[in-house]
VOGU-3710 file (C-alpha; in Angstrom, 3 decimals, decimal comma):
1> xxxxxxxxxx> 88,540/98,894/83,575  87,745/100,427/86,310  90,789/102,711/87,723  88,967/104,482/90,701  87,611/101,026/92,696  89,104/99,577/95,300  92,403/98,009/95,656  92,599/95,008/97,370  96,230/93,657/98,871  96,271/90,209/100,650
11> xxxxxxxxxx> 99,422/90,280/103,123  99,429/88,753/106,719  102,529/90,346/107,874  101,877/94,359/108,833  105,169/95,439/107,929  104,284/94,911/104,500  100,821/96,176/104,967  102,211/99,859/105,841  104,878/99,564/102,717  102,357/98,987/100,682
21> xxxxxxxxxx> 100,096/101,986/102,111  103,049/104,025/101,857  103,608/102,944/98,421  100,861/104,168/97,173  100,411/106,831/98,665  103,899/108,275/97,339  102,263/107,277/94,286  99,187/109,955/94,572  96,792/107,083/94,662  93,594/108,307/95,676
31> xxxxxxxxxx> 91,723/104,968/95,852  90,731/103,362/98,597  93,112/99,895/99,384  91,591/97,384/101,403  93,754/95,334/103,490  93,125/91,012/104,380  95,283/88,700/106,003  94,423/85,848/103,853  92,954/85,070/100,772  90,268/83,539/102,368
41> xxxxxxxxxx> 89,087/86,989/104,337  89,378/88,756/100,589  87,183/86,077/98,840  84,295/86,547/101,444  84,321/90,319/101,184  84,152/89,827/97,239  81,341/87,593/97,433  79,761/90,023/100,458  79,763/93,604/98,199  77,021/94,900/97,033
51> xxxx> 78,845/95,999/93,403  81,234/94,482/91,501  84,526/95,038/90,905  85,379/96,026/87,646
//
């Protein structure tokens, strides 16, 4: 597994959004967290990037 990719949180509602940024980054996360409003956004960007996720 790969524990320095991406992480990738689908959440419409902003409030949430921030949380979660704050969450992590209470947490000492260093990786980078991608945001989408709906699962459709996330899918396309999955199927977009050049690399995988691992």
């Amino acid at each position: 597994m790969n524990k320095q990719g991406a992480i990738i949180i689908v959440e419409d509602d902003k409030d949430d959004q921030e949380i979660f940024g704050e969450v992590f980054k209470d947490l000492n996360y260093t990786n980078e967290i991608i945001f989408f409003n709906d699962g459709q956004e996330a899918l396309t960007y999955l199927i977009e990037i050049p690399r995988s996720p691992l």
